[in-house]
DOKEVEX-283686 format. One record per residue (C-alpha): residue in three letters; x, y, z; residue number from 0. Coordinates in steps of 0.2 Angstrom, whole numbers, m for minus. Layout:
N
{'ALA', {X, Y, Z}, NUM};
...
This chain:
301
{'UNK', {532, 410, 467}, 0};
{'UNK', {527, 405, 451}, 1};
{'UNK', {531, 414, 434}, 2};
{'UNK', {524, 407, 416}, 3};
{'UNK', {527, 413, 401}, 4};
{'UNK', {521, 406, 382}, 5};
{'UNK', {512, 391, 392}, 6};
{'UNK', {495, 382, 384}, 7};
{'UNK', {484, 371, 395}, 8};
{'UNK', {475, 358, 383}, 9};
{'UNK', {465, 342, 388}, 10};
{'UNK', {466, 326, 379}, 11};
{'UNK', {447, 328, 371}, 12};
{'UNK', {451, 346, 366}, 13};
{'UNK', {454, 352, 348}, 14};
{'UNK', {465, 365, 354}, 15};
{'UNK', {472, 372, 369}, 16};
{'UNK', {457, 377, 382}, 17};
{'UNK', {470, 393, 389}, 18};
{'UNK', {483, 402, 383}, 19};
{'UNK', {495, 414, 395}, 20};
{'UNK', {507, 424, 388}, 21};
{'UNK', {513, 430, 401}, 22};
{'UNK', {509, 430, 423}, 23};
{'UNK', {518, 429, 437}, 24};
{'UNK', {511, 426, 457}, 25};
{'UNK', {521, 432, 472}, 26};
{'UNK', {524, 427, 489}, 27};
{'UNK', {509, 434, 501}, 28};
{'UNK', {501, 439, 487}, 29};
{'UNK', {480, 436, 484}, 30};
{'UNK', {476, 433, 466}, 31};
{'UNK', {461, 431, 459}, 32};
{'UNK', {456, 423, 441}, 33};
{'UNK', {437, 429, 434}, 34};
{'UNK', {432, 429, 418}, 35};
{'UNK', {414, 421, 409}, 36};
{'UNK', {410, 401, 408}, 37};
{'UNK', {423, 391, 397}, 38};
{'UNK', {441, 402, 397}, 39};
{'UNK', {448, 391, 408}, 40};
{'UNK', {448, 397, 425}, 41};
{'UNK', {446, 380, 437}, 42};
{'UNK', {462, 373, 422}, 43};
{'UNK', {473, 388, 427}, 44};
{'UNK', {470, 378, 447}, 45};
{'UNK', {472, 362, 440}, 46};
{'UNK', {488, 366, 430}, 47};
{'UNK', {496, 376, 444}, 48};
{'UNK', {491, 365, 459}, 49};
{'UNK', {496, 350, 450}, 50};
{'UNK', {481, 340, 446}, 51};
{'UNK', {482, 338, 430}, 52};
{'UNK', {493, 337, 414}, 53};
{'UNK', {489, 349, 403}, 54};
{'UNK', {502, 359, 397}, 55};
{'UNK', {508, 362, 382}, 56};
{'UNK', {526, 371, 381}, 57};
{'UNK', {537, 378, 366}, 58};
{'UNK', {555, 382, 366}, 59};
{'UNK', {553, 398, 374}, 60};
{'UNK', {542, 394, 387}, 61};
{'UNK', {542, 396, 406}, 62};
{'UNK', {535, 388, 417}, 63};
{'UNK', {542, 388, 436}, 64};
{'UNK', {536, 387, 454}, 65};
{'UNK', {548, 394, 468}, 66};
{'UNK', {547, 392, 487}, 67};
{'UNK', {557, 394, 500}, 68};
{'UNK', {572, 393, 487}, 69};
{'UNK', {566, 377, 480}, 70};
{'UNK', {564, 380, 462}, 71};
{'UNK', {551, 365, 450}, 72};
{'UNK', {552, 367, 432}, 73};
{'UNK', {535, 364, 430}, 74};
{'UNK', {537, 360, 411}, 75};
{'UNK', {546, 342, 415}, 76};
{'UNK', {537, 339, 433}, 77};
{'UNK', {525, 329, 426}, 78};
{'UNK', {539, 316, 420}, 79};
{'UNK', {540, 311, 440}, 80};
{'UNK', {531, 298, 448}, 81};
{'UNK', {512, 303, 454}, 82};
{'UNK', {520, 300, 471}, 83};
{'UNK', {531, 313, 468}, 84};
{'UNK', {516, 323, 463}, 85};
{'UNK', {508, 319, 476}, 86};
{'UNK', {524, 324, 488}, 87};
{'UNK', {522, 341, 479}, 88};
{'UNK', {502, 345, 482}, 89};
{'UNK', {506, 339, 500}, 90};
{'UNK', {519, 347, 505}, 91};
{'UNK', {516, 365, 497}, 92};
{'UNK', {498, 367, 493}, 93};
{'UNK', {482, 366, 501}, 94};
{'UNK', {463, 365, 493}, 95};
{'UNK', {446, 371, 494}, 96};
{'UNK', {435, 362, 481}, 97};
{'UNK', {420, 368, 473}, 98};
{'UNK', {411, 353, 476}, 99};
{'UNK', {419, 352, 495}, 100};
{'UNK', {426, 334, 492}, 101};
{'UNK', {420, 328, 509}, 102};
{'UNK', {425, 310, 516}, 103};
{'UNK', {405, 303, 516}, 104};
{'UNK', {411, 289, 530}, 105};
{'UNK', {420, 304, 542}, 106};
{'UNK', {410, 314, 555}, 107};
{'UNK', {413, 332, 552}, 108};
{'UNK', {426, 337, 565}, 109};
{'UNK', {436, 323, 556}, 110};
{'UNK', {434, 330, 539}, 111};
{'UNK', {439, 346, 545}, 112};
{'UNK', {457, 339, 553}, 113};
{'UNK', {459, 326, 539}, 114};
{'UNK', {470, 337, 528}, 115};
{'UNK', {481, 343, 543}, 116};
{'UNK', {484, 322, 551}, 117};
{'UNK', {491, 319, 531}, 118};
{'UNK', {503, 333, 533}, 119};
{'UNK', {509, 323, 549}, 120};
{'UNK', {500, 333, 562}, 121};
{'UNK', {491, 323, 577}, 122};
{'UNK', {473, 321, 578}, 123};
{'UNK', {474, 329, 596}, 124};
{'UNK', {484, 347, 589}, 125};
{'UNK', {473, 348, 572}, 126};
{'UNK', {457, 345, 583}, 127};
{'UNK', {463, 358, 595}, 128};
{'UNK', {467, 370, 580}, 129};
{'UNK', {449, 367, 573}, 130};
{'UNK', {439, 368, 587}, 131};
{'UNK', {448, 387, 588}, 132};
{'UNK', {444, 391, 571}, 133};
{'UNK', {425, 384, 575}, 134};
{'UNK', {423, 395, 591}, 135};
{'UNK', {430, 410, 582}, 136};
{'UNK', {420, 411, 566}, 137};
{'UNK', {410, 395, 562}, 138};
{'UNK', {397, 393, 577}, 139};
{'UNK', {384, 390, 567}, 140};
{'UNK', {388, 374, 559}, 141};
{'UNK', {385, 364, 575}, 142};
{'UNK', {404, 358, 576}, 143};
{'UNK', {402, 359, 596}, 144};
{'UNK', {408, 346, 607}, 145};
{'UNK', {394, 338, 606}, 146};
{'UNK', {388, 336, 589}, 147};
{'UNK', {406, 336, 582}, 148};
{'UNK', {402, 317, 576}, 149};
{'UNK', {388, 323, 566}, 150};
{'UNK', {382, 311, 547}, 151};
{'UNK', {390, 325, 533}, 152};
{'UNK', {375, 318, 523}, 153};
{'UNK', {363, 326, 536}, 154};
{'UNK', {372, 343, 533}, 155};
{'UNK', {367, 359, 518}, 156};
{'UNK', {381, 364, 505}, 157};
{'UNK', {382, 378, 515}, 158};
{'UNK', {389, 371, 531}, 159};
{'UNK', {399, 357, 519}, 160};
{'UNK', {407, 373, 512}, 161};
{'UNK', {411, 380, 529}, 162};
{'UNK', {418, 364, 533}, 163};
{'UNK', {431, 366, 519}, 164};
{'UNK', {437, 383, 526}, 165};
{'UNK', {442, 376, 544}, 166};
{'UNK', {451, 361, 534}, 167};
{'UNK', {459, 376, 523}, 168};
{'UNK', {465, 385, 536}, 169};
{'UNK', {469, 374, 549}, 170};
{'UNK', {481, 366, 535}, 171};
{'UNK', {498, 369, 533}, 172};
{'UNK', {503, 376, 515}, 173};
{'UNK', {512, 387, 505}, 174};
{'UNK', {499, 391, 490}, 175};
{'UNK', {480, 389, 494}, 176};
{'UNK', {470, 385, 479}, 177};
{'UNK', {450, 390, 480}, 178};
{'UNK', {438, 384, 467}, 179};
{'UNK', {422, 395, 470}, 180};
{'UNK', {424, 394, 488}, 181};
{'UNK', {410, 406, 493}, 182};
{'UNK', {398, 398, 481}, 183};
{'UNK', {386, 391, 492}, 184};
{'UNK', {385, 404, 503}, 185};
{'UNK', {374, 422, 504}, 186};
{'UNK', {384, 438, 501}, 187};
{'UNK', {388, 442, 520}, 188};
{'UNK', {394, 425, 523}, 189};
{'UNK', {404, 424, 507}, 190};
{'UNK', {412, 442, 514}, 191};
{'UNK', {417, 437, 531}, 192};
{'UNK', {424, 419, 528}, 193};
{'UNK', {433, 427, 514}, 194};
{'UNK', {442, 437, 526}, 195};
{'UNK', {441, 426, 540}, 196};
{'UNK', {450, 414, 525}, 197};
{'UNK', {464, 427, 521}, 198};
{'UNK', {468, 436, 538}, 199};
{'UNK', {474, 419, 542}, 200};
{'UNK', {485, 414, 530}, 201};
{'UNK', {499, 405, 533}, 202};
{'UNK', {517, 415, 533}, 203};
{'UNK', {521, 419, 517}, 204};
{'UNK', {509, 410, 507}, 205};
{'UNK', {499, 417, 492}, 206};
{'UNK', {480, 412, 487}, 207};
{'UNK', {476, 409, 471}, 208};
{'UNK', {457, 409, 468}, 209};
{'UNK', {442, 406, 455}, 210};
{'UNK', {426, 416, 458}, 211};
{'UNK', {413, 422, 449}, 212};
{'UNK', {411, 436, 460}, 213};
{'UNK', {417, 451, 456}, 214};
{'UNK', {413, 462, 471}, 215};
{'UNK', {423, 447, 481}, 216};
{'UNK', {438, 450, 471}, 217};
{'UNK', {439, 470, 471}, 218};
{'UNK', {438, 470, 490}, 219};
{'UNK', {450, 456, 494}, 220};
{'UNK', {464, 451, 480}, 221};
{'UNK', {482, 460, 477}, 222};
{'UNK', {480, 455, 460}, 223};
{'UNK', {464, 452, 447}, 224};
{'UNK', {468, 440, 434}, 225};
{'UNK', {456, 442, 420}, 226};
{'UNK', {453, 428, 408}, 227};
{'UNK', {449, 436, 392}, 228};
{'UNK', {437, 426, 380}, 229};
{'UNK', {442, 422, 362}, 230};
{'UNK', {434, 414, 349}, 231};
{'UNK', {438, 403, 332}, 232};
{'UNK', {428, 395, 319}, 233};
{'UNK', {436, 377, 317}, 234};
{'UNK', {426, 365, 306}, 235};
{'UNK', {414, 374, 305}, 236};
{'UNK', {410, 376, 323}, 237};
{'UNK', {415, 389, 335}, 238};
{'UNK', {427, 385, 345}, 239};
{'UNK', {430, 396, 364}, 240};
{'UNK', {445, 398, 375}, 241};
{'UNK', {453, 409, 388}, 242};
{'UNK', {466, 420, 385}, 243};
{'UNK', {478, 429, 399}, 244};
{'UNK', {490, 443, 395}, 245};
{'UNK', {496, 462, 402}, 246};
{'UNK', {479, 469, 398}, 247};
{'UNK', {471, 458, 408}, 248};
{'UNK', {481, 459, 425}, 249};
{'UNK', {475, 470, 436}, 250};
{'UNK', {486, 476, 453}, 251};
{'UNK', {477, 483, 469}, 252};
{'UNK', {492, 497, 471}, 253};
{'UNK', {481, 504, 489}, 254};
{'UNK', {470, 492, 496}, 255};
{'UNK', {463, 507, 507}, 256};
{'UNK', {458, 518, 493}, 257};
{'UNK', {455, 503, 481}, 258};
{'UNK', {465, 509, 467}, 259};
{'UNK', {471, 497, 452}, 260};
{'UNK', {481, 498, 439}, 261};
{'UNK', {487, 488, 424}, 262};
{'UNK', {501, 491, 412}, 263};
{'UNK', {490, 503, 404}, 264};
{'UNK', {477, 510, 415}, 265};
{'UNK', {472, 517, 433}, 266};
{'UNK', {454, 514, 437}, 267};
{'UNK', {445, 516, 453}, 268};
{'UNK', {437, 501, 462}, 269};
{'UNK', {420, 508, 453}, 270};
{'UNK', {428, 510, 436}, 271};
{'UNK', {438, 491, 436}, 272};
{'UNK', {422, 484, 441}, 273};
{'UNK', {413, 492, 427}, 274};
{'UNK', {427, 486, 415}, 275};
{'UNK', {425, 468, 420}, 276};
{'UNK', {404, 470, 418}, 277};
{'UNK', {407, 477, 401}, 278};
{'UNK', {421, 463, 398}, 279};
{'UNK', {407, 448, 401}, 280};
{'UNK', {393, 458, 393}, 281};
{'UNK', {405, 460, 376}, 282};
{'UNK', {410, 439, 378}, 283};
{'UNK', {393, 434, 381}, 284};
{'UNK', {388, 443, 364}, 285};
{'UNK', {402, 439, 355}, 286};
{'UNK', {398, 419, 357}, 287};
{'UNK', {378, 423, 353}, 288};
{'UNK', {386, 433, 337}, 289};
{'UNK', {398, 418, 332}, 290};
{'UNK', {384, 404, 335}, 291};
{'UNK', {373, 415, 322}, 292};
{'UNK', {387, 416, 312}, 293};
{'UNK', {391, 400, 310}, 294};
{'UNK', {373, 394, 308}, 295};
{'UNK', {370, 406, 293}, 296};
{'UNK', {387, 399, 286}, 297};
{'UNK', {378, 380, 286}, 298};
{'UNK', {361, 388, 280}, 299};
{'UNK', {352, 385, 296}, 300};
């Protein structure tokens, strides 16, 4: 569905590219997740992908493609097109779940929740049918009943905002969902079953890319972990952090059932990869406390 190669994602304000990819590729059906410490770039690796913003920086040899359903976008040129191409694009293929929910404020909830789905041209009468299903299924206990389906969304808690972004997810029609920290607001057990809840109902060959900060999460439900490798340079004077993605970092479930992984170097147990990770963050974190020190000794602080 997607393959890159030799790609850079760097905003207008930055003094160098924020994340560098050598080399990844996401399939069809396929449940990817990205982790990795603050500031390598994970919620750019969604905006870059999901079109939201420009922020790629290409060479000769680069590669940049999204596939479906035999429709092949050079992603390199794409952002060339009008934004209502763009925006064809996003509504067409992908769907969303934002870490900050990005509610309507002057729409009920039951009309947040079928919003997504009445832009993709589905009536209000089917999406309401679809979520009103996905409510009695899983989501009881955010009062989206009959009669309180017209509820204020400002008299709601992040938690039930951030179960309402789940039924608008998967009531939605799409062919790649994006999900920025979409368990953030919620406990463990919460986070676990709308996780599944979220990825049992996928749509037909769709893959899901997802940012999380929760590693447990990600070892019990992706196909694939991407980890986002934290680098560092003095520039100026001043150290400078960004995220890095190669072989070494991709991790593939090879069986979900006795939660093996493997790389292109190594096998690990669920145990052992999550170790890895752990020690992965605990080595960024110092690295960053070891280059600030540095770089204050350097200007006799």
């Amino acid at each position: 569905m997607y393959k890159l190669k030799n790609i850079k994602c760097k905003y207008s304000t930055s003094i160098r590219p924020i994340l560098e990819i050598d080399e990844l590729e996401i399939k069809e059906n396929e449940v990817v997740f990205f982790v990795g410490p603050s500031g390598v770039g994970k919620s750019t690796i969604l905006e870059t992908l999901g079109l939201m913003n420009d922020t790629v920086e290409v060479d000769n040899d680069s590669v940049f493609e999204l596939n479906i359903g035999g429709i092949n976008i050079d992603m390199r040129n794409v952002w060339k097109e009008k934004e209502s191409t763009l925006s064809d694009i996003r509504n067409d293929f992908f769907s969303f779940i934002f870490q900050e929910n990005n509610l309507f404020q002057s729409l009920s909830g039951m009309q947040n929740a079928i919003a997504s789905s009445i832009i993709k041209g589905v009536s209000s009468e089917d999406a309401f049918k679809k979520a009103n299903k996905v409510r009695k299924q899983l989501l009881s206990d955010i009062n989206l009943n009959e009669e309180t389906q017209d509820f204020n969304i400002n008299g709601i808690s992040g938690g039930q905002r951030q179960r309402l972004s789940f039924i608008r997810a998967i009531i939605t029609k799409y062919n790649v969902l994006f999900a920025d920290e979409p368990t953030g607001n919620l406990d463990w057990l919460n986070a676990e079953i709308l996780m599944k809840f979220l990825i049992d109902n996928m749509n037909e060959n769709s893959s899901a890319i997802i940012v999380s900060h929760d590693i447990d999460l990600a070892l019990k439900f992706a196909d694939k972990i991407v980890y986002l490798e934290k680098k560092s340079e003095i520039i100026n004077g001043k150290p400078y952090y960004y995220g890095k993605i190669d072989n070494s970092t991709v991790f593939y479930n090879t069986d979900k059932e006795n939660m093996l992984w493997e790389n292109s170097k190594n096998n690990f147990s669920r145990k052992e990869l999550k170790k890895l990770i752990k020690d992965r963050f605990r080595v960024a974190q110092g690295e960053e406390i070891t280059v600030k020190k540095k770089v204050l000794i350097e200007n006799n602080y």
